[in-house]
Kinemage of the C-alpha trace (Angstrom):
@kinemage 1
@onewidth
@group {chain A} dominant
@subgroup {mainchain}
@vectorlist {calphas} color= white
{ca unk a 1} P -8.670 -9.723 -24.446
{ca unk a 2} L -10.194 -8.321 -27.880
{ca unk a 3} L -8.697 -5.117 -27.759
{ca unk a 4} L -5.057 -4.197 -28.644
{ca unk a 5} L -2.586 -1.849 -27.208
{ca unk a 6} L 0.002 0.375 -29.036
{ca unk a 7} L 3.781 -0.537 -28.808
{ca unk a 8} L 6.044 -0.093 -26.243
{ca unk a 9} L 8.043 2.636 -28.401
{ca unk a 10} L 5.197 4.501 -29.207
{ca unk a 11} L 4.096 4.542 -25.756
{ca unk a 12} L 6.739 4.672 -23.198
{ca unk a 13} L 10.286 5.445 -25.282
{ca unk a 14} L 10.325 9.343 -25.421
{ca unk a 15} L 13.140 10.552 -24.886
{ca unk a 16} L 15.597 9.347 -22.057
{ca unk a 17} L 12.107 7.926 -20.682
{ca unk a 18} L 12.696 4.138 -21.933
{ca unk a 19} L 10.747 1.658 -20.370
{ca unk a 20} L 13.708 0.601 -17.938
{ca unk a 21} L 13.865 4.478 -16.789
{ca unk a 22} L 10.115 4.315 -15.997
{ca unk a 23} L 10.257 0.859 -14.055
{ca unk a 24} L 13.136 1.970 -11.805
{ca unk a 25} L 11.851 5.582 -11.570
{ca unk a 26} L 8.619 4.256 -10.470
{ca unk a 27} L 10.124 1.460 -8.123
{ca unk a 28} L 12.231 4.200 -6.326
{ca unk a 29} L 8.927 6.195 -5.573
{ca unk a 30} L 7.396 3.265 -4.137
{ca unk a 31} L 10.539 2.470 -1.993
{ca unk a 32} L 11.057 6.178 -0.756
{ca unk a 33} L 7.123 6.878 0.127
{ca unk a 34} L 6.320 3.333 1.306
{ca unk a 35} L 9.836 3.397 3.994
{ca unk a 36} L 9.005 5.626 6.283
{ca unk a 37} L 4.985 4.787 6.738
{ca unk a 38} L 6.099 1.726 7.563
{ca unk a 39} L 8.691 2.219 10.255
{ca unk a 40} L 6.481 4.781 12.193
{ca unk a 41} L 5.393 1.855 14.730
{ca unk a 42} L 9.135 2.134 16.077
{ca unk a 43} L 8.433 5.665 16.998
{ca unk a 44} L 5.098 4.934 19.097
{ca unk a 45} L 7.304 4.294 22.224
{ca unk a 46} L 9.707 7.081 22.456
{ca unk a 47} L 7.329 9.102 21.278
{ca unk a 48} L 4.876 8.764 23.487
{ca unk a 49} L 7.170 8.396 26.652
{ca unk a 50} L 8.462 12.169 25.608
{ca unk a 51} L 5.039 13.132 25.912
{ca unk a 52} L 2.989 10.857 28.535
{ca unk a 53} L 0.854 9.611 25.729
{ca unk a 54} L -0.813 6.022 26.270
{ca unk a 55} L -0.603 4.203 22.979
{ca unk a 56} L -4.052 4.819 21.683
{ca unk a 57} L -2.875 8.692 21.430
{ca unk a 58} L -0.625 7.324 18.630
{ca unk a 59} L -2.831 5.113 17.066
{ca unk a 60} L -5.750 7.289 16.325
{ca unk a 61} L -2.767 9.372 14.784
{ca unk a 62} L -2.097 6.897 12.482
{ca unk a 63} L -5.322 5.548 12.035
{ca unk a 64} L -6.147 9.016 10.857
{ca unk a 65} L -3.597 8.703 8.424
{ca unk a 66} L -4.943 5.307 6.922
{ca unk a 67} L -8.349 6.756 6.910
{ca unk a 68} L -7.420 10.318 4.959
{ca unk a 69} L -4.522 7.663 3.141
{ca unk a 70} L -8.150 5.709 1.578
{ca unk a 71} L -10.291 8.953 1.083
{ca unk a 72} L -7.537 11.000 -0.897
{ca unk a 73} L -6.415 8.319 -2.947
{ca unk a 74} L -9.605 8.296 -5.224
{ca unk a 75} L -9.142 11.953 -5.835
{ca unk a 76} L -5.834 11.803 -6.548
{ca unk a 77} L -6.422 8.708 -8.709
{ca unk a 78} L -8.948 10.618 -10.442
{ca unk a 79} L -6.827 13.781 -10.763
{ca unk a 80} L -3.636 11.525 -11.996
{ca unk a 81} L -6.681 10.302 -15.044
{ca unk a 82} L -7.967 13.690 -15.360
{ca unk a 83} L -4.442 16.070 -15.406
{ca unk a 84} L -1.216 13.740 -15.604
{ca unk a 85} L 0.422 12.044 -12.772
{ca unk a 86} L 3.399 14.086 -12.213
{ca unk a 87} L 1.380 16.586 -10.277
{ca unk a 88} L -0.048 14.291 -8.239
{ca unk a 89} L 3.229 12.638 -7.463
{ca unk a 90} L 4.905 16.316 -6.326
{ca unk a 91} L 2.281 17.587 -4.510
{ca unk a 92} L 2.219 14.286 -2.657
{ca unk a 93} L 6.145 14.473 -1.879
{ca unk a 94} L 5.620 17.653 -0.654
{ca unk a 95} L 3.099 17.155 1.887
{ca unk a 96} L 4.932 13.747 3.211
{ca unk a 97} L 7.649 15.980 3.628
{ca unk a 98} L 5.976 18.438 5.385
{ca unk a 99} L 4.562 15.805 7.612
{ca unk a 100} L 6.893 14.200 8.663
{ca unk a 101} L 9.024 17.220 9.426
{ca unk a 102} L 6.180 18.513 11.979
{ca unk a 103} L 5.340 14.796 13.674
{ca unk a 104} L 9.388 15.504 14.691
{ca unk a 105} L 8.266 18.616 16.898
{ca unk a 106} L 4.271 17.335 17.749
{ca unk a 107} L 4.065 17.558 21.722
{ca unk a 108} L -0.080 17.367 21.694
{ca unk a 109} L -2.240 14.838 20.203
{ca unk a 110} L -3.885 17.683 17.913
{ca unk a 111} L -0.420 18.071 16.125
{ca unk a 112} L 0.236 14.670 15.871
{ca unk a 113} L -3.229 14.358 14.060
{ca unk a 114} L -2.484 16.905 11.620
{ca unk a 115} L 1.436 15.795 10.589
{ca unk a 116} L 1.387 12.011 11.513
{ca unk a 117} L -2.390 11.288 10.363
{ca unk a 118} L -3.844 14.378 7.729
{ca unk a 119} L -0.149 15.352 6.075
{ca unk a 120} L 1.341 12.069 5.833
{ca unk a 121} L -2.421 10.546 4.736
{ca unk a 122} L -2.703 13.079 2.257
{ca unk a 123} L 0.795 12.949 0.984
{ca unk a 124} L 0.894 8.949 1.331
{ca unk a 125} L -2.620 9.143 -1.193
{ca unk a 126} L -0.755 11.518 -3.655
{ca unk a 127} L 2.823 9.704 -3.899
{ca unk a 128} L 2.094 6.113 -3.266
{ca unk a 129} L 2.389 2.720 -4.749
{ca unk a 130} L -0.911 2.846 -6.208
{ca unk a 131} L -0.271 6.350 -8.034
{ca unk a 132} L 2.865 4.484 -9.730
{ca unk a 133} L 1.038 1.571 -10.499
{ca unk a 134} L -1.513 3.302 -12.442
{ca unk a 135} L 1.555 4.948 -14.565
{ca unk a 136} L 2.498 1.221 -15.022
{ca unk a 137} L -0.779 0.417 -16.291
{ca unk a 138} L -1.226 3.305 -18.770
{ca unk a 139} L 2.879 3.390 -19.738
{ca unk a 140} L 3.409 -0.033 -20.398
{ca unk a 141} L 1.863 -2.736 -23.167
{ca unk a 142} L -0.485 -5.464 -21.248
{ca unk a 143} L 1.566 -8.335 -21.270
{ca unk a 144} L 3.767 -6.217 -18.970
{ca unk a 145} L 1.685 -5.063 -16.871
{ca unk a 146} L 1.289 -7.628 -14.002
{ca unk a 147} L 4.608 -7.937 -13.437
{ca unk a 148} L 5.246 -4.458 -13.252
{ca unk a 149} L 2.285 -4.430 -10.817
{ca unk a 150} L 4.602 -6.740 -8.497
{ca unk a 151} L 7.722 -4.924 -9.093
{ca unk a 152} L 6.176 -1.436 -7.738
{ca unk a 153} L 5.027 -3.719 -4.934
{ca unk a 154} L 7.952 -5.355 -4.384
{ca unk a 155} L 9.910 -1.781 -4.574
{ca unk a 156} L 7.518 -0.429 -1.313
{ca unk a 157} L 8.524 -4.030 0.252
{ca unk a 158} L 12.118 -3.284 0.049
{ca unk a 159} L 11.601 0.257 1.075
{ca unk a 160} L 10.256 -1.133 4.424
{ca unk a 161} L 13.157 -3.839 4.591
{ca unk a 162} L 15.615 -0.702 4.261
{ca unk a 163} L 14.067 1.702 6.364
{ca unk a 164} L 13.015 -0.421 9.484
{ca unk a 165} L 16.798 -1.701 10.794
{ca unk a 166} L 18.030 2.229 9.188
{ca unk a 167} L 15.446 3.720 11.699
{ca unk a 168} L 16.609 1.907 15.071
{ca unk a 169} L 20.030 2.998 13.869
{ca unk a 170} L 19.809 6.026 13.367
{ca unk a 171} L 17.307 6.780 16.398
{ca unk a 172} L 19.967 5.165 18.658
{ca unk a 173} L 22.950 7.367 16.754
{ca unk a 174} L 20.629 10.676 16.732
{ca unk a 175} L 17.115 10.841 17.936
{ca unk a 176} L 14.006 10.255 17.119
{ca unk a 177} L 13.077 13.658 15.677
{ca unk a 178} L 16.419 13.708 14.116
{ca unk a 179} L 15.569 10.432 12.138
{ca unk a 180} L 11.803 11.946 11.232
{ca unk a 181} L 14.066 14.918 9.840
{ca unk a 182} L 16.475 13.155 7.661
{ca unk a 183} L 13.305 11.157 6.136
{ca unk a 184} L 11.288 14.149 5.356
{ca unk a 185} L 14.497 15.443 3.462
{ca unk a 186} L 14.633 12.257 1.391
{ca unk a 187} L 11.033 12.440 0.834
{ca unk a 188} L 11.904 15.377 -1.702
{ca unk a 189} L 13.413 13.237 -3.950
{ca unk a 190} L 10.000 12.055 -5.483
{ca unk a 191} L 9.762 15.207 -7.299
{ca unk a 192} L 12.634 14.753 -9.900
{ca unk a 193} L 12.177 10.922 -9.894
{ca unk a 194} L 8.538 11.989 -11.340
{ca unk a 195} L 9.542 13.681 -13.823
{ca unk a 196} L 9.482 9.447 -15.571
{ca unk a 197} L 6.277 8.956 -15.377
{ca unk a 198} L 4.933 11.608 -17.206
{ca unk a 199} L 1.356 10.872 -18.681
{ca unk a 200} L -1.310 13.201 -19.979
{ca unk a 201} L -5.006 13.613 -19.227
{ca unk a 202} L -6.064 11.697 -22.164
{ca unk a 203} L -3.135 8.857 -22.832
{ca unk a 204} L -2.618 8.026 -26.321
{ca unk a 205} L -1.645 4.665 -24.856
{ca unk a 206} L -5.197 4.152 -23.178
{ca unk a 207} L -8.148 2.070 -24.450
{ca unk a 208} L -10.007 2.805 -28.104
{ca unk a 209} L -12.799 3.188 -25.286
{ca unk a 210} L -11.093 6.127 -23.412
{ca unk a 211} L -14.017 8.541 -24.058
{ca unk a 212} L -16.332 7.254 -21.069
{ca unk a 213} L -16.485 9.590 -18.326
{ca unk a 214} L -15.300 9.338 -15.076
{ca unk a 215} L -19.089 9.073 -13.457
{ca unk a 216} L -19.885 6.634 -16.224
{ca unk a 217} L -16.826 4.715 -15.392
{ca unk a 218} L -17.666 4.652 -11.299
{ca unk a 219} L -21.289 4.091 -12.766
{ca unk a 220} L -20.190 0.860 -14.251
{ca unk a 221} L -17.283 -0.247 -12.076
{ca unk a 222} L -19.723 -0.213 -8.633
{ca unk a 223} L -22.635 -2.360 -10.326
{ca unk a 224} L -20.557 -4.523 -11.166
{ca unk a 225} L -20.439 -7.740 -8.708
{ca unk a 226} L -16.804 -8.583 -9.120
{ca unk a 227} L -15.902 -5.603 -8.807
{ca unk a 228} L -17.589 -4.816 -5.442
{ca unk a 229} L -16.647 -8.706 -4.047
{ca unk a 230} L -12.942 -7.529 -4.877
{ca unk a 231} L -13.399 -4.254 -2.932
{ca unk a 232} L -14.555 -6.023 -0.094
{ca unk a 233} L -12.031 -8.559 0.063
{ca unk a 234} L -9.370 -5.644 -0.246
{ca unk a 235} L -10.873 -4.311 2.963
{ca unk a 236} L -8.931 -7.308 4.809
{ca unk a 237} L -5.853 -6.563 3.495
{ca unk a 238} L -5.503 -3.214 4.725
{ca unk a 239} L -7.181 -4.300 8.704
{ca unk a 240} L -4.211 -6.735 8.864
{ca unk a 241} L -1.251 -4.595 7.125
{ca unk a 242} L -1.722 -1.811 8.982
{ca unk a 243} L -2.303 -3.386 12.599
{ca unk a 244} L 0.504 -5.761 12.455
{ca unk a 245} L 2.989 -2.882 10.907
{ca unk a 246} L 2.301 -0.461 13.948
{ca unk a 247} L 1.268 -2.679 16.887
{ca unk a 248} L 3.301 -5.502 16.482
{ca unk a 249} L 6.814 -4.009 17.794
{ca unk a 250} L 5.017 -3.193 20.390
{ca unk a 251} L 3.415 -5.891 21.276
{ca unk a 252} L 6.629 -7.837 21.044
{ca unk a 253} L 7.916 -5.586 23.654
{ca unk a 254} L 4.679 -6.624 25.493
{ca unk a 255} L 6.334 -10.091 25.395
{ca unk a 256} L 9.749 -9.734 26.783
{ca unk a 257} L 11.969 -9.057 23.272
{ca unk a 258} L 13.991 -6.031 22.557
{ca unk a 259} L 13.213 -3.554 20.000
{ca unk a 260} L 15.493 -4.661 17.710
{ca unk a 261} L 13.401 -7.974 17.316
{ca unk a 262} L 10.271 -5.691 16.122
{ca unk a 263} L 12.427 -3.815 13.731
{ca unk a 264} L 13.754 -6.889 11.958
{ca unk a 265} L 10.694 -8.429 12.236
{ca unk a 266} L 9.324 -5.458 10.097
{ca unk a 267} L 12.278 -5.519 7.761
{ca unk a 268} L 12.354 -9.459 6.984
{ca unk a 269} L 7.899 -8.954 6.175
{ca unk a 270} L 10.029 -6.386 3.745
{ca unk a 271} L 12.675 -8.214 2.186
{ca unk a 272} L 10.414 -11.628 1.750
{ca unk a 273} L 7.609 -8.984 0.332
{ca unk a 274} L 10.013 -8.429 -2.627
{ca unk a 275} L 9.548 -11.979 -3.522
{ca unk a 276} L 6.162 -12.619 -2.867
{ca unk a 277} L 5.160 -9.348 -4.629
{ca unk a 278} L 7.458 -10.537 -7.549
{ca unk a 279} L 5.486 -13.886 -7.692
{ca unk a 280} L 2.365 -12.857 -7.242
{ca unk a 281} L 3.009 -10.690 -10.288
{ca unk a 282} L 4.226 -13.700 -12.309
{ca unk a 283} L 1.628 -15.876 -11.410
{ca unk a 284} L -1.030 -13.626 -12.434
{ca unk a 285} L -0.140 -14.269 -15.653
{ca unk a 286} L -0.606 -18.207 -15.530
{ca unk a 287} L -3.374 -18.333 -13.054
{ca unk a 288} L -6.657 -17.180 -12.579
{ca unk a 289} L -5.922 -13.761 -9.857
{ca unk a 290} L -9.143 -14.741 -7.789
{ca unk a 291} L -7.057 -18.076 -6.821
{ca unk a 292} L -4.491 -16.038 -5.563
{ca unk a 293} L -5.905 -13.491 -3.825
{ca unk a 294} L -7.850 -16.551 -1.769
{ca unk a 295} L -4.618 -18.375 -1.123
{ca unk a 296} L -3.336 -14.943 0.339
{ca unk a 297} L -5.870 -14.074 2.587
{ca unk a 298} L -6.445 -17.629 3.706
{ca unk a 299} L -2.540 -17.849 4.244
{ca unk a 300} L -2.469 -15.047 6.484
{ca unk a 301} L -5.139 -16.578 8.752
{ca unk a 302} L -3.328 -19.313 9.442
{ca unk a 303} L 0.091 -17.277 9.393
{ca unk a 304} L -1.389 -15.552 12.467
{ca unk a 305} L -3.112 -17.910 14.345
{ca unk a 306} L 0.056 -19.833 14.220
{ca unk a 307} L 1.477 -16.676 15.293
{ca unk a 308} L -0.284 -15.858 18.526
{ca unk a 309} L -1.014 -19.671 19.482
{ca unk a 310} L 2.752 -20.568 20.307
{ca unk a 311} L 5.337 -18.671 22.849
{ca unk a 312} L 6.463 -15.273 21.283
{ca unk a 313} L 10.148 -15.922 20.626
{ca unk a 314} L 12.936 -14.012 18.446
{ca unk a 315} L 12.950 -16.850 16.194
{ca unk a 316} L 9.191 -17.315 15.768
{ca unk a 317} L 8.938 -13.436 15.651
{ca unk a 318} L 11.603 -13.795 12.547
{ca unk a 319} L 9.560 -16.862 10.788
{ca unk a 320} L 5.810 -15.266 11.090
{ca unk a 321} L 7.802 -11.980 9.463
{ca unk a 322} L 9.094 -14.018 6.624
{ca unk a 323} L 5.846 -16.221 6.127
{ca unk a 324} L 4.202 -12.846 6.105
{ca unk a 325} L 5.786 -11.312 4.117
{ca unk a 326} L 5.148 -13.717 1.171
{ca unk a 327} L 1.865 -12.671 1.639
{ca unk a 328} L 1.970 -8.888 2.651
{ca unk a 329} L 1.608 -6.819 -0.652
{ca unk a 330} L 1.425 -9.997 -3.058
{ca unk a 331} L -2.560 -8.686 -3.060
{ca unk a 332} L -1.699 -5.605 -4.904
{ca unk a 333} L -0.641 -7.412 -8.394
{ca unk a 334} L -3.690 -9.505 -8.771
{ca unk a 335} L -6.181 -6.569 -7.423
{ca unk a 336} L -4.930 -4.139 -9.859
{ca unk a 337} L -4.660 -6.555 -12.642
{ca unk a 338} L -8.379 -7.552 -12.270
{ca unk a 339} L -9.302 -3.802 -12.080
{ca unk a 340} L -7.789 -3.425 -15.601
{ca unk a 341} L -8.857 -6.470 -16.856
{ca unk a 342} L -12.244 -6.218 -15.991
{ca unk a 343} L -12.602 -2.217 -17.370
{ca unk a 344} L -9.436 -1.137 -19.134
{ca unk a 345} L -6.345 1.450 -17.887
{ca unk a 346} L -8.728 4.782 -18.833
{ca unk a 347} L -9.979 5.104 -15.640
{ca unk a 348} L -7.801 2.681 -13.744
{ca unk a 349} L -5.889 5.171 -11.135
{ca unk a 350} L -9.681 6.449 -10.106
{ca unk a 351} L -10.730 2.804 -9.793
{ca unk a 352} L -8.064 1.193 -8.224
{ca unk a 353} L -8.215 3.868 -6.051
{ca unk a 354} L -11.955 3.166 -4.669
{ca unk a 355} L -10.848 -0.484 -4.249
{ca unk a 356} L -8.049 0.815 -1.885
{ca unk a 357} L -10.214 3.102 0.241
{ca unk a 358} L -11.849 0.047 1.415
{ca unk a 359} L -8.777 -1.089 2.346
{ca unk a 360} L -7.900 2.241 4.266
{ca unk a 361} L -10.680 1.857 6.005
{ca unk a 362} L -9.641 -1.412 7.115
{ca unk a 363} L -6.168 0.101 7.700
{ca unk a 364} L -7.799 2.564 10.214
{ca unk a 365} L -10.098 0.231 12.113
{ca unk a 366} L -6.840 -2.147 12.352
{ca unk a 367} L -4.501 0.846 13.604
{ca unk a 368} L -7.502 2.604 16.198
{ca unk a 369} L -8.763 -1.257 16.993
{ca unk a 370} L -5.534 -2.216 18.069
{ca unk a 371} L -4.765 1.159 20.987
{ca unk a 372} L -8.308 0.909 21.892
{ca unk a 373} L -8.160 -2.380 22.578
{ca unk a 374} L -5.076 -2.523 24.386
{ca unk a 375} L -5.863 0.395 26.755
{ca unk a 376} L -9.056 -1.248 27.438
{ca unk a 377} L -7.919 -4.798 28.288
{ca unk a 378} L -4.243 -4.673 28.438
{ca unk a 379} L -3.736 -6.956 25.194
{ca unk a 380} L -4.103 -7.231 21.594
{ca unk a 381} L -5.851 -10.619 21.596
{ca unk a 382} L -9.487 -9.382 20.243
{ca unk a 383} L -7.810 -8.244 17.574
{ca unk a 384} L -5.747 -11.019 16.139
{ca unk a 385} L -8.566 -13.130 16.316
{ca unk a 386} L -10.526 -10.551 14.393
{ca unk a 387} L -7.718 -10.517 11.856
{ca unk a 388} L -7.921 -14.234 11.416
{ca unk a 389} L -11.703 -13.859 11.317
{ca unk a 390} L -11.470 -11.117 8.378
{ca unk a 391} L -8.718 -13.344 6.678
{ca unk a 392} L -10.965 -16.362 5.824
{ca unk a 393} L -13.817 -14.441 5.151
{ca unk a 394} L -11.949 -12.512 2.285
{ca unk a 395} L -10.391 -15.447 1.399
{ca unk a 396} L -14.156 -16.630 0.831
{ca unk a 397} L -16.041 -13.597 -0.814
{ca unk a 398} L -12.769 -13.724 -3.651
{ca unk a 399} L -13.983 -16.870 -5.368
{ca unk a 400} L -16.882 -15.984 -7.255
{ca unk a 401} L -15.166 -13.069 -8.938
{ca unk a 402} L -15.679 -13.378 -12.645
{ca unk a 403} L -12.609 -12.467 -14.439
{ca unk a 404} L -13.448 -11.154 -17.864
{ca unk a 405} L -13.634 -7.594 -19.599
{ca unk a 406} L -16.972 -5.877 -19.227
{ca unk a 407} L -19.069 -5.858 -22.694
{ca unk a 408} L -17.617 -2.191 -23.388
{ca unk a 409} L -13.920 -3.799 -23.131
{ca unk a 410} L -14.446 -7.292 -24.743
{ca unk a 411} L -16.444 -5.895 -28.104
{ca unk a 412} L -13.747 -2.548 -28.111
{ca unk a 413} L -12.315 -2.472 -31.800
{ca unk a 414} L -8.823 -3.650 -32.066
C-alpha cells in the first residue's frame, strides 16, 4: 500500500494499554461473548421438553437472534467509528447479560424471542468479535493486523471449545437455567476488559483520508464489485455456522449418539478453530485472501457432504468437527483484511459490519431453515444439501475479487 501508518507507540502504548494488553483484552472479549452463543444448541432439548416446544419454537428464537445479531452490528460498527468502542462494548455486555438471564426463566415462545433472539442479538452485535476486530484494525500498525484478525478469531474459537463440554457439566451438576445464570454473570466481565480498547471518534491512528463521511464511505464501499462479491460470499459462511452450531447436537441425537458426542463435537470445531483462525491469519499475509476464502468455502462443501454421505458415528462426528473447524472462522481474517485493504480502517467497524449482516442473514435462514425443515419432513437433509450447494457457489463468486486499495487509498499521501 502507498499510505503509511503511525507507530505502534504512538498508537497503542498509553499507559498500561501496551499492545500485548490490547491483544489479550480483546481476545478475552471474543472468548467470553462468542462461548455462550455457541453452546445454546445444547439447551434446545431440555428446554423445550420443560415447555412442550417442538424444535422450530427454538429455532426461530435463535434465528431471531442471528437476524437482529446482522442488523445491529452495522449500527454498532458505525457507532464504535462515530463515538469510541468502549461504549459499544458495555452496552453490548449488558444486554447479553440481561439475555441470557431471562432465556433462564422464558416458559412462552414470546419470551424466548425477546431474551434468546432480540437481547442476546443485540448484545451479540454490540460485544462481538467483529467490534474487537475493528479495535485491532484501528489500534494496531498494518503489518499486524491480519494476524490479529485471526487471533480475535481464534479467541471466539476457544471460547466455544471451553464453553461447550463446561455447559453439559454444569447442566448435569445444576440445571439448565442455573448454567444460563452463571453465564450471564460472566458476561459482565466485558465491561472492565473494555476499558483496553479504548479508541476515539476520530483515531489519530486512522488513514490521512479519515475525513470521508460515513454515507460517502457506504457510497463507495457498495459500488464497488469486490466489495459486494465478498458480501455475498460472506452470506455462506454465516447459513452454515449457524445451522451446524444449533442443529447439529441435535441431529446427532436424531442418529442414536449421546449428548455428550454433540457437545464435543462443538468443542473440537472450537479448539481446531484456534488453529485454522491462526493460519488463516498468517497466510493472509503471503497469499492472495480471495484464494483462501475459496479454499474455505469449497472445503466445507466437501467437509459436509462427506459428513452426511457415511454412517453418523462418534468418531466421524469427532473428525467432521475437527475438519470443520479448520475452516469455521478462518473466513473472518481474510474478509476483514480485504475490507481494510480495499478502503482503509476509518470506516472499517461500519463496513465490516455490512459484510457481516449478510452473513446474519444467512445465519437466520440456516437456524429457521433447519426447525422448519425438520418439523416438516422429519430430517435435516434439504438443508445440508443446501449448505453444500451455498458452499461451492461462494467458493465461486470469491475469485474475481480484485484485491487492491480504492483510488482514494492507493494515491493517500504517506
Amino acid at each position: 500500500m502507498a499510505i503509511s501508518f503511525p507507530s505502534i507507540s504512538r498508537v497503542t502504548t498509553i499507559g498500561w494499554r501496551t499492545p500485548a494488553v490490547i491483544v489479550l483484552c480483546g481476545c478475552l472479549i471474543s472468548m467470553l461473548s462468542f462461548g455462550p452463543r455457541s453452546t445454546l444448541g445444547l439447551f434446545l432439548t431440555p428446554q423445550s421438553q420443560a415447555n412442550g416446544w417442538e424444535r422450530d419454537v427454538f429455532g426461530l428464537a435463535l434465528a431471531i437472534q442471528n437476524i437482529l445479531w446482522g442488523l445491529g452490528q452495522p449500527l454498532a460498527g458505525m457507532l464504535a467509528d462515530r463515538f469510541g468502542i468502549v461504549r459499544v462494548l458495555c452496552a453490548g455486555g449488558i444486554f447479553y447479560a440481561v439475555g441470557l438471564a431471562m432465556m433462564a426463566y422464558a416458559t412462552t415462545p414470546l419470551m424466548l424471542d425477546l431474551s434468546a433472539g432480540v437481547f442476546i442479538g443485540f448484545g451479540l452485535a454490540g460485544c462481538s468479535f467483529s467490534i474487537v476486530l475493528s479495535a485491532f484494525g484501528k489500534l494496531l500498525p498494518e503489518h499486524w493486523r491480519t494476524l490479529a484478525f485471526g487471533g480475535g478469531a481464534a479467541a471466539g474459537s476457544f471460547g466455544q471449545f471451553l464453553y461447550a463440554p463446561l455447559t453439559v457439566a454444569l447442566m448435569g451438576a445444576v440445571g439448565w437455567q442455573e448454567t444460563l445464570l452463571s453465564f450471564a454473570v460472566v458476561m459482565l466481565l466485558v465491561l472492565p476488559l473494555s476499558l483496553a480498547l479504548m479508541t476515539g471518534g476520530t483515531e489519530q491512528g486512522a488513514q490521512r483520508t479519515a475525513q470521508q463521511s460515513l454515507r460517502q464511505a457506504l457510497s463507495e464501499a457498495f459500488a464497488h464489485r469486490s466489495y459486494v462479491l465478498l458480501v455475498l460470499g460472506f452470506f455462506t459462511c454465516g447459513f452454515q455456522l449457524a445451522f451446524i452450531t444449533i442443529h447439529l447436537p441435535a441431529y446427532l441425537v436424531d442418529r442414536g449418539l449421546s449428548t455428550d458426542v454433540g457437545a464435543w463435537t462443538i468443542a473440537v470445531i472450537g479448539l481446531f478453530n484456534i488453529v485454522g483462525s491462526l493460519m488463516s491469519g498468517w497466510l493472509s499475509n503471503y497469499m492472495p485472501k480471495r484464494y483462501i476464502l475459496s479454499f474455505i468455502y469449497f472445503g466445507r462443501a466437501l467437509a459436509v457432504l462427506a459428513f452426511i454421505m457415511f454412517p453418523v458415528t462418534p468418531l466421524s462426528s469427532v473428525l467432521f468437527g475437527a475438519v470443520m473447524g479448520l475452516l469455521w472462522l478462518s473466513t473472518v481474517a481474510p474478509t476483514n483484511g480485504i475490507i481494510a485493504l480495499m478502503f482503509g480502517t476509518r470506516w472499517l467497524a461500519t463496513l465490516a459490519g455490512m459484510a457481516f449482516f449478510s452473513h446474519q442473514v444467512g445465519g437466520f435462514l440456516g437456524v429457521w431453515l433447519g426447525g422448519v425443515v425438520f418439523v416438516r419432513t422429519g430430517s435435516y437433509d434439504a438443508v445440508w444439501w443446501l449448505s453444500i450447494l451455498f458452499g461451492v457457489l461462494s467458493a465461486v463468486i470469491n475469485l474475481p475479487i480484485v484485491e487492491r486499495p480504492v483510488v482514494r487509498v492507493a494515491t493517500a499521501p504517506a
